[in-house]
N, CA, C, O and CB atoms as a CASP TS submission, in Angstrom:
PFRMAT TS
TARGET T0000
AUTHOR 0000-0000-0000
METHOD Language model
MODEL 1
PARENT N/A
ATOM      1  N   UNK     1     -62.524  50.368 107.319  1.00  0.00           N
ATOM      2  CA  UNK     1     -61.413  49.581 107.818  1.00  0.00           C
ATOM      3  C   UNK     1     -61.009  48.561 106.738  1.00  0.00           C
ATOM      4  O   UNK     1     -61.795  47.659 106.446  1.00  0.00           O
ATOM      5  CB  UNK     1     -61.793  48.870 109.161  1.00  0.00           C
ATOM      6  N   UNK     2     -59.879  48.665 106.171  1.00  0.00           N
ATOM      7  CA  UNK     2     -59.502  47.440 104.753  1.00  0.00           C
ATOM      8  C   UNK     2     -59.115  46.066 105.648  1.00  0.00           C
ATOM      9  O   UNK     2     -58.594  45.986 106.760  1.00  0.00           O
ATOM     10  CB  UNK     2     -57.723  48.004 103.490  1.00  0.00           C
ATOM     11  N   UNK     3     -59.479  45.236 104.917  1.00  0.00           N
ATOM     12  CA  UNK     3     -59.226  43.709 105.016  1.00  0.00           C
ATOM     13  C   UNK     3     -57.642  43.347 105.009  1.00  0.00           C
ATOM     14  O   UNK     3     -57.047  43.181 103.945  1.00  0.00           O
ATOM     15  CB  UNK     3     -59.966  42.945 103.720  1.00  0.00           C
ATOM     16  N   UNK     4     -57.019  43.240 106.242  1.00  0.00           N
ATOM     17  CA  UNK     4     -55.769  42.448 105.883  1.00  0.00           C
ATOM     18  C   UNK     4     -55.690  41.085 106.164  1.00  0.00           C
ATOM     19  O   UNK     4     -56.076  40.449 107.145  1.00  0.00           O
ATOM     20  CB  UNK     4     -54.686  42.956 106.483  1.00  0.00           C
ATOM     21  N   UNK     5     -55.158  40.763 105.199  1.00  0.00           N
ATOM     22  CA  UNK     5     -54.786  39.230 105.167  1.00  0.00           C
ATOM     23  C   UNK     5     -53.252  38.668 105.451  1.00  0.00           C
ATOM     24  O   UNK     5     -52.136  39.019 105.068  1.00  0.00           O
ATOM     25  CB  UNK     5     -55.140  38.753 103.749  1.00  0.00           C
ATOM     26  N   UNK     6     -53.773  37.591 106.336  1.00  0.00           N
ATOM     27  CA  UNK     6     -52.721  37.098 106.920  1.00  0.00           C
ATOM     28  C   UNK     6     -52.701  35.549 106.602  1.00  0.00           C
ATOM     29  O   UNK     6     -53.760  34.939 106.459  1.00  0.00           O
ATOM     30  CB  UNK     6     -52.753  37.454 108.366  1.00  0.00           C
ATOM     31  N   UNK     7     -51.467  34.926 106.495  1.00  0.00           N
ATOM     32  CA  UNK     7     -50.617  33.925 106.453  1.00  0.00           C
ATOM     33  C   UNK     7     -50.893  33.075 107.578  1.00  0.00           C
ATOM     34  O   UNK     7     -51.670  33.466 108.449  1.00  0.00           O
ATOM     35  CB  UNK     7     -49.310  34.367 106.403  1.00  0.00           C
ATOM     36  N   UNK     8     -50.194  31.667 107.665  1.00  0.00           N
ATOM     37  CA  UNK     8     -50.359  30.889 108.675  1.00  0.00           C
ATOM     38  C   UNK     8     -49.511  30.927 109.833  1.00  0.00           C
ATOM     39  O   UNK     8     -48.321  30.792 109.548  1.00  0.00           O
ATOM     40  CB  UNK     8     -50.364  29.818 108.242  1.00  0.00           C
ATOM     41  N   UNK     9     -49.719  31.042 110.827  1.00  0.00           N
ATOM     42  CA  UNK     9     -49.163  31.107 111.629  1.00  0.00           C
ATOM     43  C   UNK     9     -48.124  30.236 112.115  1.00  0.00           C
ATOM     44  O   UNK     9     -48.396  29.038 112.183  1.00  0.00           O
ATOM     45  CB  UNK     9     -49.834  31.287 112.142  1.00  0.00           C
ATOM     46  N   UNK    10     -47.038  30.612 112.447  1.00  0.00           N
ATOM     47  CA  UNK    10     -45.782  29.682 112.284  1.00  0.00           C
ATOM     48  C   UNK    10     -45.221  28.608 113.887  1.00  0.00           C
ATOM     49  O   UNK    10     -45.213  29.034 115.042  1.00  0.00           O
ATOM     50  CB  UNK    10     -44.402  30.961 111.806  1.00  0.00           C
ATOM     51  N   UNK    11     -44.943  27.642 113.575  1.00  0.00           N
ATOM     52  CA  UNK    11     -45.059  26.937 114.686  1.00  0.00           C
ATOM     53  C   UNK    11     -44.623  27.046 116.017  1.00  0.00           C
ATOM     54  O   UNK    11     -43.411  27.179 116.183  1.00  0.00           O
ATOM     55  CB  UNK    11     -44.744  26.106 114.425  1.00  0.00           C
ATOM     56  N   UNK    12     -45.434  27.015 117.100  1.00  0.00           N
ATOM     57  CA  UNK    12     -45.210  27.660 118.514  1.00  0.00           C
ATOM     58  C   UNK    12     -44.242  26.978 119.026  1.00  0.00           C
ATOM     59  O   UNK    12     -43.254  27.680 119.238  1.00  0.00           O
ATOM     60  CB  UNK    12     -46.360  27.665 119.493  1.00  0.00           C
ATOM     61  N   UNK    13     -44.108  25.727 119.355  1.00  0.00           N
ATOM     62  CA  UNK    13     -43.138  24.702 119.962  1.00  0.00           C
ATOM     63  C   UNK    13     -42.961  23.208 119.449  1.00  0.00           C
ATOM     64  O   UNK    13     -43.685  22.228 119.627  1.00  0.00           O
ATOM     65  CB  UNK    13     -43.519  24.574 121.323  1.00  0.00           C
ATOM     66  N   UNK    14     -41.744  23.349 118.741  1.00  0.00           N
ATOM     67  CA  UNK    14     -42.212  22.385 117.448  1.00  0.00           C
ATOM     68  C   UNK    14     -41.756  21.286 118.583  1.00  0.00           C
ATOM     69  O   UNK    14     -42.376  20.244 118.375  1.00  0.00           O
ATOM     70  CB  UNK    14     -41.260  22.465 115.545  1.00  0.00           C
ATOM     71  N   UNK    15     -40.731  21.155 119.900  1.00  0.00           N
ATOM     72  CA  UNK    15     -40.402  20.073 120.836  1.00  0.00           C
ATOM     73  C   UNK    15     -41.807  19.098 121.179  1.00  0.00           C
ATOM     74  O   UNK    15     -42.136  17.928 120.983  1.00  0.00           O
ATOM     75  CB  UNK    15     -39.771  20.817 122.255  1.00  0.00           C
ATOM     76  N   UNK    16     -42.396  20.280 121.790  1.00  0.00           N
ATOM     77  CA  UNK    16     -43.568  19.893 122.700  1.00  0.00           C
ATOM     78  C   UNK    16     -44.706  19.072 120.953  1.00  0.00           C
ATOM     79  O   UNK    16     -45.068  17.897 120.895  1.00  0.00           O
ATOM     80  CB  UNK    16     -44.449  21.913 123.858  1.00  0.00           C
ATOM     81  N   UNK    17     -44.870  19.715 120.285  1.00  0.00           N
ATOM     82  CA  UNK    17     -45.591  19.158 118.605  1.00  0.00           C
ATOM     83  C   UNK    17     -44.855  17.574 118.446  1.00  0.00           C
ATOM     84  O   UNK    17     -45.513  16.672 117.928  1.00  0.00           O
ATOM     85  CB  UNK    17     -44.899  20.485 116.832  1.00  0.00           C
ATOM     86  N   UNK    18     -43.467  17.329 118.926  1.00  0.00           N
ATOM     87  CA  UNK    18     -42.672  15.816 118.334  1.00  0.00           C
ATOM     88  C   UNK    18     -42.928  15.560 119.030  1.00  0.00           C
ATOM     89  O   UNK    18     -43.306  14.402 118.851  1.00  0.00           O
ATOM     90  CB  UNK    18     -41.380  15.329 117.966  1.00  0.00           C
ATOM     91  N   UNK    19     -43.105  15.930 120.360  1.00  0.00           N
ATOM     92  CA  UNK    19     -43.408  14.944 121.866  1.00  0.00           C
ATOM     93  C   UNK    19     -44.866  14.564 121.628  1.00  0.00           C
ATOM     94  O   UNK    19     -45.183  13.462 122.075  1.00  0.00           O
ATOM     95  CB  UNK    19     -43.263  15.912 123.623  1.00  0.00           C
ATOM     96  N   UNK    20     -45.946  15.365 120.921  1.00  0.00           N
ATOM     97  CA  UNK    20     -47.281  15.012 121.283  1.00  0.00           C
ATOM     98  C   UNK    20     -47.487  14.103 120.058  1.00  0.00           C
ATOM     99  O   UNK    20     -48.601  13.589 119.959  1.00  0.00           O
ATOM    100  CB  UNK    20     -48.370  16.299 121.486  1.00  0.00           C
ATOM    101  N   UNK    21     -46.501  13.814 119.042  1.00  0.00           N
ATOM    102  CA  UNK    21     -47.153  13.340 117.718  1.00  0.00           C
ATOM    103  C   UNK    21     -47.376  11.821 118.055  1.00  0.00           C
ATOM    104  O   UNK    21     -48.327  11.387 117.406  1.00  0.00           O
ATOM    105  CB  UNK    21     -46.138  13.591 116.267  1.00  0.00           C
ATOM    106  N   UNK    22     -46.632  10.615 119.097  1.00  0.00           N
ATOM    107  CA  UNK    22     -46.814   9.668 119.227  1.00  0.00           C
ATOM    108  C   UNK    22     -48.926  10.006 119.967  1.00  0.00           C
ATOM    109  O   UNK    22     -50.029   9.548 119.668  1.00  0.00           O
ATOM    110  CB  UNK    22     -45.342   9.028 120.101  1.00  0.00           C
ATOM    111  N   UNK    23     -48.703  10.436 120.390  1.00  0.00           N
ATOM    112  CA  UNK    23     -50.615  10.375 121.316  1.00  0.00           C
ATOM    113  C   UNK    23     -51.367  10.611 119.571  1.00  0.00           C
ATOM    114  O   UNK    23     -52.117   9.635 119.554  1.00  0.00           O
ATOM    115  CB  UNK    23     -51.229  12.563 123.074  1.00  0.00           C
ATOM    116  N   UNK    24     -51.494  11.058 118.697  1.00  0.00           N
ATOM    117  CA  UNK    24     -52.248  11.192 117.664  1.00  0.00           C
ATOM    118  C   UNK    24     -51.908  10.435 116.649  1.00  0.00           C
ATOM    119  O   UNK    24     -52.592  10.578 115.635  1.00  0.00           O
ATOM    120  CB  UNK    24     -52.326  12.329 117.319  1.00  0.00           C
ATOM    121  N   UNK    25     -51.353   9.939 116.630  1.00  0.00           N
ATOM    122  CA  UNK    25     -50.568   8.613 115.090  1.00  0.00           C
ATOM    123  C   UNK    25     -51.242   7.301 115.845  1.00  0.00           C
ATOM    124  O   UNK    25     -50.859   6.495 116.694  1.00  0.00           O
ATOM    125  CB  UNK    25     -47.997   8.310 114.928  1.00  0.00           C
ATOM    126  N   UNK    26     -52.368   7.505 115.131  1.00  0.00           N
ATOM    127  CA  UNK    26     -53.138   5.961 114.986  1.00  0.00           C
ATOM    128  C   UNK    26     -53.199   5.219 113.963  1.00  0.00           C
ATOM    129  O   UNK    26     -52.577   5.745 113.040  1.00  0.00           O
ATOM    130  CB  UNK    26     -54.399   5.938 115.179  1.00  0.00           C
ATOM    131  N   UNK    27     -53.790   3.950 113.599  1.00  0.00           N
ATOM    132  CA  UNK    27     -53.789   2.882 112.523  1.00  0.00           C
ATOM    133  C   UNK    27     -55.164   4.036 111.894  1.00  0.00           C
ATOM    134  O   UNK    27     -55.392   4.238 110.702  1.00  0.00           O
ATOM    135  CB  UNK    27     -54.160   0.790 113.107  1.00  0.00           C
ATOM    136  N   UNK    28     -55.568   4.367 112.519  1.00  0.00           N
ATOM    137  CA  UNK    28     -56.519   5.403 111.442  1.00  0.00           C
ATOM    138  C   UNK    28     -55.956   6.131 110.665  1.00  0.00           C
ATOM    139  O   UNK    28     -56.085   6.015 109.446  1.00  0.00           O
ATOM    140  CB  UNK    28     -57.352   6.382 111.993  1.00  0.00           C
ATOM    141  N   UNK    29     -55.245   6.994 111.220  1.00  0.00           N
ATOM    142  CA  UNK    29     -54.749   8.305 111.112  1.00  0.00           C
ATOM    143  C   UNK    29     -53.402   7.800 109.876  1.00  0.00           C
ATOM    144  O   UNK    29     -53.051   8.523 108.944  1.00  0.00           O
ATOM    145  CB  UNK    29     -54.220   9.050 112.894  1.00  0.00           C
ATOM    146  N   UNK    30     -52.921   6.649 110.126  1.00  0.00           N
ATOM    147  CA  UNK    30     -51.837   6.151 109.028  1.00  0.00           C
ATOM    148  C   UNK    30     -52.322   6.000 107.841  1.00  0.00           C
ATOM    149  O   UNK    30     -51.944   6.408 106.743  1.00  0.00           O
ATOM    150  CB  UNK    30     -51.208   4.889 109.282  1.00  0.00           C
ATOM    151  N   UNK    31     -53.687   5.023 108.358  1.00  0.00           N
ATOM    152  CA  UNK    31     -54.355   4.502 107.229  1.00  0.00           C
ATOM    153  C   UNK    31     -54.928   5.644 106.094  1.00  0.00           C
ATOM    154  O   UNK    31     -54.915   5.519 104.870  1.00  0.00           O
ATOM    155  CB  UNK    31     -55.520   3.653 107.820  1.00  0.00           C
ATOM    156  N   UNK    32     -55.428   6.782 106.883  1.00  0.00           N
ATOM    157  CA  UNK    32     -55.463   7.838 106.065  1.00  0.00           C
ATOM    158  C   UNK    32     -54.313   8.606 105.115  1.00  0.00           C
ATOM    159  O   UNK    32     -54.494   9.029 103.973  1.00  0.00           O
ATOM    160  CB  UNK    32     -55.887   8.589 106.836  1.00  0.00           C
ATOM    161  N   UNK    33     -53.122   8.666 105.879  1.00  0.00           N
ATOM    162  CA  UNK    33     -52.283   9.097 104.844  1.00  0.00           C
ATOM    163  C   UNK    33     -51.573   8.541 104.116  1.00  0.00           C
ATOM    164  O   UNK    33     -50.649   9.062 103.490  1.00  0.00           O
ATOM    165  CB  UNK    33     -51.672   9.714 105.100  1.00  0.00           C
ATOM    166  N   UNK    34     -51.939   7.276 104.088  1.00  0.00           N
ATOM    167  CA  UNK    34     -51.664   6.236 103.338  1.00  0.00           C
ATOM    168  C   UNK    34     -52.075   6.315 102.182  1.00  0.00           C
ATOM    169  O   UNK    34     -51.416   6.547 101.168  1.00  0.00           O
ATOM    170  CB  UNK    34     -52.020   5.237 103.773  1.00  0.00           C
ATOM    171  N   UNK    35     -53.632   6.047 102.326  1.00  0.00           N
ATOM    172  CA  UNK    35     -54.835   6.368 100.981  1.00  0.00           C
ATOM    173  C   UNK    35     -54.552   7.910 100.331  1.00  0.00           C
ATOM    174  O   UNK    35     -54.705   8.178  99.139  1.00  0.00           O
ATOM    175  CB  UNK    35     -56.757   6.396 101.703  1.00  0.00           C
ATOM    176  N   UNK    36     -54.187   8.691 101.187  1.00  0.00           N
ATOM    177  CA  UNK    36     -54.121  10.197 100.405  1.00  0.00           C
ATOM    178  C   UNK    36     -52.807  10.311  99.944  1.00  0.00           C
ATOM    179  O   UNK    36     -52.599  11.257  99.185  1.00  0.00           O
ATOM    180  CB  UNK    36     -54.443  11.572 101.358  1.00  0.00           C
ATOM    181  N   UNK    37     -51.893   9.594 100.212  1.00  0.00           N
ATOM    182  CA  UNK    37     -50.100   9.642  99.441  1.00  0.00           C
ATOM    183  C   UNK    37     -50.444   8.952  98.136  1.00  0.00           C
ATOM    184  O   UNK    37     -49.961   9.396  97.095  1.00  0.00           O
ATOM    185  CB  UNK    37     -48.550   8.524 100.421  1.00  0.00           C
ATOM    186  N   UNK    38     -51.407   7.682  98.116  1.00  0.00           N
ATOM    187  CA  UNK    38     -51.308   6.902  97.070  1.00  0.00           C
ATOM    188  C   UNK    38     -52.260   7.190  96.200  1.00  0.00           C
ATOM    189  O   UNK    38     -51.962   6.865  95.051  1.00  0.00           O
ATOM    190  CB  UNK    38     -51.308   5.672  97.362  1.00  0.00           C
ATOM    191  N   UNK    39     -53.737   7.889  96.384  1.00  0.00           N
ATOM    192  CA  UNK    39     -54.412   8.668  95.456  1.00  0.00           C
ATOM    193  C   UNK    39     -53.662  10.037  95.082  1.00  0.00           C
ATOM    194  O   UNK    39     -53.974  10.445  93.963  1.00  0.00           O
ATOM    195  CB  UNK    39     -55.772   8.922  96.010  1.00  0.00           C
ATOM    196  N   UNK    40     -52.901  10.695  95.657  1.00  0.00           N
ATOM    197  CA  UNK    40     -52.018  11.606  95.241  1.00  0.00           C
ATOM    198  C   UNK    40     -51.063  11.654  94.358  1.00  0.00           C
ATOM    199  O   UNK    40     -50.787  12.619  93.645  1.00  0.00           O
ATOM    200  CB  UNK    40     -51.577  11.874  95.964  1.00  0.00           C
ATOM    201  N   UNK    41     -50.410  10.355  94.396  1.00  0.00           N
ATOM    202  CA  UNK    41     -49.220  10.196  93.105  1.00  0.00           C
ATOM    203  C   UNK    41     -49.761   9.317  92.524  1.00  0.00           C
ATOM    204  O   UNK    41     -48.916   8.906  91.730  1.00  0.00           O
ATOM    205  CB  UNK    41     -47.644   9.770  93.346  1.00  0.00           C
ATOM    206  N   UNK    42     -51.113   8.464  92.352  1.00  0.00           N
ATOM    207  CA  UNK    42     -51.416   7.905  91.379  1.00  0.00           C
ATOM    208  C   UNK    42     -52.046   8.553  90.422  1.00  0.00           C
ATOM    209  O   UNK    42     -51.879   8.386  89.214  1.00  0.00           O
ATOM    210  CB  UNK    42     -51.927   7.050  91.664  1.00  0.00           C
ATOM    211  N   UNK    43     -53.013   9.541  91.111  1.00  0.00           N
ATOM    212  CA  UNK    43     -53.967  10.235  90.334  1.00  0.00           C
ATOM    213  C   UNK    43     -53.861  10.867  89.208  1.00  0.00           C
ATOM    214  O   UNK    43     -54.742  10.856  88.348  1.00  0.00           O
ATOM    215  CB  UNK    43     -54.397  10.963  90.895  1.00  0.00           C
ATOM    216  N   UNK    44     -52.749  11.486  89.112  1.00  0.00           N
ATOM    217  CA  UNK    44     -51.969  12.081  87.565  1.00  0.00           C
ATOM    218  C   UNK    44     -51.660  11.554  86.825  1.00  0.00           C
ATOM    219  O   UNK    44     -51.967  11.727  85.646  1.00  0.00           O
ATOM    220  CB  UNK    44     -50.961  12.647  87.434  1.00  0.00           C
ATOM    221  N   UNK    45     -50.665  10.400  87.441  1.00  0.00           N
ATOM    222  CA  UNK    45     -50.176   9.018  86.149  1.00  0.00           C
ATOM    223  C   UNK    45     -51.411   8.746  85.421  1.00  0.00           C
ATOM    224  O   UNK    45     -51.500   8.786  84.194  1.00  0.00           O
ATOM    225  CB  UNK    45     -49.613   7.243  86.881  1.00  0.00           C
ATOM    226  N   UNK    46     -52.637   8.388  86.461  1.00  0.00           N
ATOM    227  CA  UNK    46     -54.488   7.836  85.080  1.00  0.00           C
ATOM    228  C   UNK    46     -54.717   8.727  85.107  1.00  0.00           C
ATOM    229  O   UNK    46     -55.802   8.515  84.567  1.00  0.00           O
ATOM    230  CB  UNK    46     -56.125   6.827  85.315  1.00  0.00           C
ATOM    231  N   UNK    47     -54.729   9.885  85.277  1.00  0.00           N
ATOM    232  CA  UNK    47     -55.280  11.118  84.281  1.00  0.00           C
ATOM    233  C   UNK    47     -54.857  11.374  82.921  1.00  0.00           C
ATOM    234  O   UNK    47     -55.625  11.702  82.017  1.00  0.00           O
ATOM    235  CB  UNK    47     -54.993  12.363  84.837  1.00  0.00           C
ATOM    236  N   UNK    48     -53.127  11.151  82.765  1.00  0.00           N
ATOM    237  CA  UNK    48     -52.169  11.032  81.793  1.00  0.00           C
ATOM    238  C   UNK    48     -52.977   9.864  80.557  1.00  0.00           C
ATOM    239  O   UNK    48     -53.446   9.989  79.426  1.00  0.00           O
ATOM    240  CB  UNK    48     -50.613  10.448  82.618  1.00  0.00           C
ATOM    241  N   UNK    49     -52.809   8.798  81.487  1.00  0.00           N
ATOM    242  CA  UNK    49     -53.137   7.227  81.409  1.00  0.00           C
ATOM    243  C   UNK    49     -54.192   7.754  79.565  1.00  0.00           C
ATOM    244  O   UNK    49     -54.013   7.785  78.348  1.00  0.00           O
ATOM    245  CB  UNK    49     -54.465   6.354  83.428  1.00  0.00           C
ATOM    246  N   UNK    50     -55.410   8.099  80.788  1.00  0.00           N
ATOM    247  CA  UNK    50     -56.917   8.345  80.024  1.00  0.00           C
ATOM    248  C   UNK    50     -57.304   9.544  79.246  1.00  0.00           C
ATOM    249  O   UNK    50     -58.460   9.881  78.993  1.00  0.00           O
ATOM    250  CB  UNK    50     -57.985   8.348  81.009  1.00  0.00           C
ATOM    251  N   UNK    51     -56.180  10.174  78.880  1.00  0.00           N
ATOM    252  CA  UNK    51     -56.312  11.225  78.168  1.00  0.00           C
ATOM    253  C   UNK    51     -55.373  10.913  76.633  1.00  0.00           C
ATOM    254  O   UNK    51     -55.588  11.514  75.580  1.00  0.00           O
ATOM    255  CB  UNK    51     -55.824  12.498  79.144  1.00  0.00           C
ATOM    256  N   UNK    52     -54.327   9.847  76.825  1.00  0.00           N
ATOM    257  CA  UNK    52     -53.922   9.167  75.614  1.00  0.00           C
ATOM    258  C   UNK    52     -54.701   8.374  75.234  1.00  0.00           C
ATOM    259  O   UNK    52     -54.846   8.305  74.013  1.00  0.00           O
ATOM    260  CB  UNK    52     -52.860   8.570  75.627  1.00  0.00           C
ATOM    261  N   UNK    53     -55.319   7.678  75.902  1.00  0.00           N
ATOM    262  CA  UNK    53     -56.067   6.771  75.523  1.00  0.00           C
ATOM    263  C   UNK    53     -57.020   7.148  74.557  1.00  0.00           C
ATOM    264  O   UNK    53     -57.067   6.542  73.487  1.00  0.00           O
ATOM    265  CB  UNK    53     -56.571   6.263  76.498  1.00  0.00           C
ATOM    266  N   UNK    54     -57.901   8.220  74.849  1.00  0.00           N
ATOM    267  CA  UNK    54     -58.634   9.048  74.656  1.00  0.00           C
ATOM    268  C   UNK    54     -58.552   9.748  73.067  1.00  0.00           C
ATOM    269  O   UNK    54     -59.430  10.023  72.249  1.00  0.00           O
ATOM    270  CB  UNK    54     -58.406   9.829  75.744  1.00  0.00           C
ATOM    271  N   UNK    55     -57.055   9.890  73.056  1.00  0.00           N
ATOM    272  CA  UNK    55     -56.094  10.661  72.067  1.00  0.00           C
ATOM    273  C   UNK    55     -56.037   9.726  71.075  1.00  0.00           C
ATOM    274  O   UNK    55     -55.415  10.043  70.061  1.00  0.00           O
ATOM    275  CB  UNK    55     -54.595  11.083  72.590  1.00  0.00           C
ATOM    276  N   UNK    56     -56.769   8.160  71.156  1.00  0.00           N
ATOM    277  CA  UNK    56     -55.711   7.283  70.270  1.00  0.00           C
ATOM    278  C   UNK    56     -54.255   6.900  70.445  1.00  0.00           C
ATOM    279  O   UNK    56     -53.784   6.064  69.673  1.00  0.00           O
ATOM    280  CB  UNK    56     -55.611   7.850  69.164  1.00  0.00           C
ATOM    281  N   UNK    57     -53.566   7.392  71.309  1.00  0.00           N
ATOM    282  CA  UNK    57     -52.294   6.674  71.241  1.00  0.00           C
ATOM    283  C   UNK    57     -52.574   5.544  71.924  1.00  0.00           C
ATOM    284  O   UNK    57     -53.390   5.491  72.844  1.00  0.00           O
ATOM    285  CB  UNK    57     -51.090   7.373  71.788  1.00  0.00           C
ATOM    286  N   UNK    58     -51.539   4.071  71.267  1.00  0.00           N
ATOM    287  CA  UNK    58     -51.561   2.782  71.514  1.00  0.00           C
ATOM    288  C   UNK    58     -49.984   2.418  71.896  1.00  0.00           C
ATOM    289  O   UNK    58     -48.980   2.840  71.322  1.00  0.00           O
ATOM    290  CB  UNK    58     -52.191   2.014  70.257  1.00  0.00           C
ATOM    291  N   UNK    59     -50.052   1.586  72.941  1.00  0.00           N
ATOM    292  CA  UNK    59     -48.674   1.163  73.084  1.00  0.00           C
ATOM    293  C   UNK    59     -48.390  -0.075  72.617  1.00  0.00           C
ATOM    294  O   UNK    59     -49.077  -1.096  72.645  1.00  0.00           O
ATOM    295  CB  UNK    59     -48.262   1.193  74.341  1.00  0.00           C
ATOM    296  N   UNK    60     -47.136   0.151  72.118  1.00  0.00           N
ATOM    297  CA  UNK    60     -46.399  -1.102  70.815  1.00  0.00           C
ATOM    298  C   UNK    60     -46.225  -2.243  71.393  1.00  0.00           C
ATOM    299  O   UNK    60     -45.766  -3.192  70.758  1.00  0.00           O
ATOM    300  CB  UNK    60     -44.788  -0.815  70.126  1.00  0.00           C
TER
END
């Protein structure tokens, strides 16, 4: 029997998903995607950062 692979499954009732999103949006749950938006677009800029650095380049 071969292995098929499947994709994600696409959203059942996206109404009833906007109606339920106020019950799960907590000061946790913010606070988390808070920290993961801002380690996300920072993280490349100091990777950049520390790899010139690294390189010897100096800023004038």
């Amino acid at each position: 029997m071969p292995l098929r692979l499947t994709g994600p499954e696409p959203p059942g009732d996206v109404a009833r998903n906007l109606r339920d999103l106020p019950r799960y949006t907590t000061a946790s749950t913010l606070g988390a995607g808070f920290v993961a938006a801002l380690l996300g677009s920072t993280g490349p800029a100091l990777l950049v950062y520390q790899a010139a650095s690294g390189a010897g380049i100096r800023r004038r």
